[in-house]
Structure formats: structure tokens, C-alpha cells
C-alpha positions in Angstrom: 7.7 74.0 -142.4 6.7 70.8 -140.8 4.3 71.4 -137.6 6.8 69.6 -135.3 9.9 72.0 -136.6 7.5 75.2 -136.3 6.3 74.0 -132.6 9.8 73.7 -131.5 11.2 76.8 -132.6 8.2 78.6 -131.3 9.1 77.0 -128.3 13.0 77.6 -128.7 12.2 81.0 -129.3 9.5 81.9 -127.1 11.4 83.6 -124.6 10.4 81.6 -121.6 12.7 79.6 -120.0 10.9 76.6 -119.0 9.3 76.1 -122.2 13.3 76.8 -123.7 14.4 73.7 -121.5 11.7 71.6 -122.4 12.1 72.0 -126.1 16.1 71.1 -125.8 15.0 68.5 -123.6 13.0 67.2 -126.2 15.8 66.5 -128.6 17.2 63.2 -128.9 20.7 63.5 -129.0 23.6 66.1 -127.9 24.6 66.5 -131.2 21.1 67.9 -131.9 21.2 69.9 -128.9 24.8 71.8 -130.4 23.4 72.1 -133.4 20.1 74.1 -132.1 23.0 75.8 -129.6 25.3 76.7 -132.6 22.4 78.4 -134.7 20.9 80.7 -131.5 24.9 81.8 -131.4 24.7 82.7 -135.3 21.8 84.4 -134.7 23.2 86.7 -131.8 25.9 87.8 -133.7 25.1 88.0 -137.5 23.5 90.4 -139.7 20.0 89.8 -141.3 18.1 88.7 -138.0 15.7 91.3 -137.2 15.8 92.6 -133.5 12.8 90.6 -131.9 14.8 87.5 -133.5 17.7 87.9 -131.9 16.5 89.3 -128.2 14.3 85.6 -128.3 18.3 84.2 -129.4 19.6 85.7 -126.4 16.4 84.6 -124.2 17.2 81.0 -125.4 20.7 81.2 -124.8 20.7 82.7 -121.1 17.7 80.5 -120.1 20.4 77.8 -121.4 23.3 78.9 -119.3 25.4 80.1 -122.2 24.1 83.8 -122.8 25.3 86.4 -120.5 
């Protein structure tokens, strides 16, 4: 995985909100930021993402304004 990619989802996934905002921030476009938005979603809801995976889905979300 290119170091960029892996940084950012470490970031994405890292459970802390600030460092959640700043990663979205980071992304160019909105169509980026849905994209990112759309695959945290998939990963709340479907099978094969272990439990860690998709508490730091639901971090991302909430610290995003879109996760309960």
C-alpha cells in the first residue's frame, strides 16, 4: 500500500477526532470525501470487518457528524 494511502487510513481510522477531521480535510475534493464516507458506512454494517475495524468505522463516522 502506498505510504500516503496507509498514513491516511491510519489517520481515518485512528479513532481520534481531530486527527479524523484533518485527514478528510486533507482530501481534495467532495467526491473524495463521499467516497471515504460511503466505505466507513460499508464497513459499519457488513460482514467480514473484524470488531476493532468497525468500532474505528463508527469513531470516524461520529467524529464526522454522521454516526450516532
Amino acid at each position: 500500500m502506498d505510504k500516503w494511502l496507509e498514513k491516511f487510513w491510519g489517520e481515518i481510522l485512528s479513532r481520534e477526532p481531530q486527527r479524523i477531521l484533518a485527514a478528510m480535510s486533507s482530501l481534495p475534493d467532495e467526491e473524495e470525501r463521499a467516497a471515504i464516507i460511503a466505505h466507513l458506512q460499508r464497513m459499519t454494517t457488513e460482514n467480514g470487518w473484524l470488531e476493532p475495524q468497525r468500532i474505528s468505522a463508527e469513531a470516524a463516522l461520529a467524529a464526522l457528524g454522521i454516526y450516532k
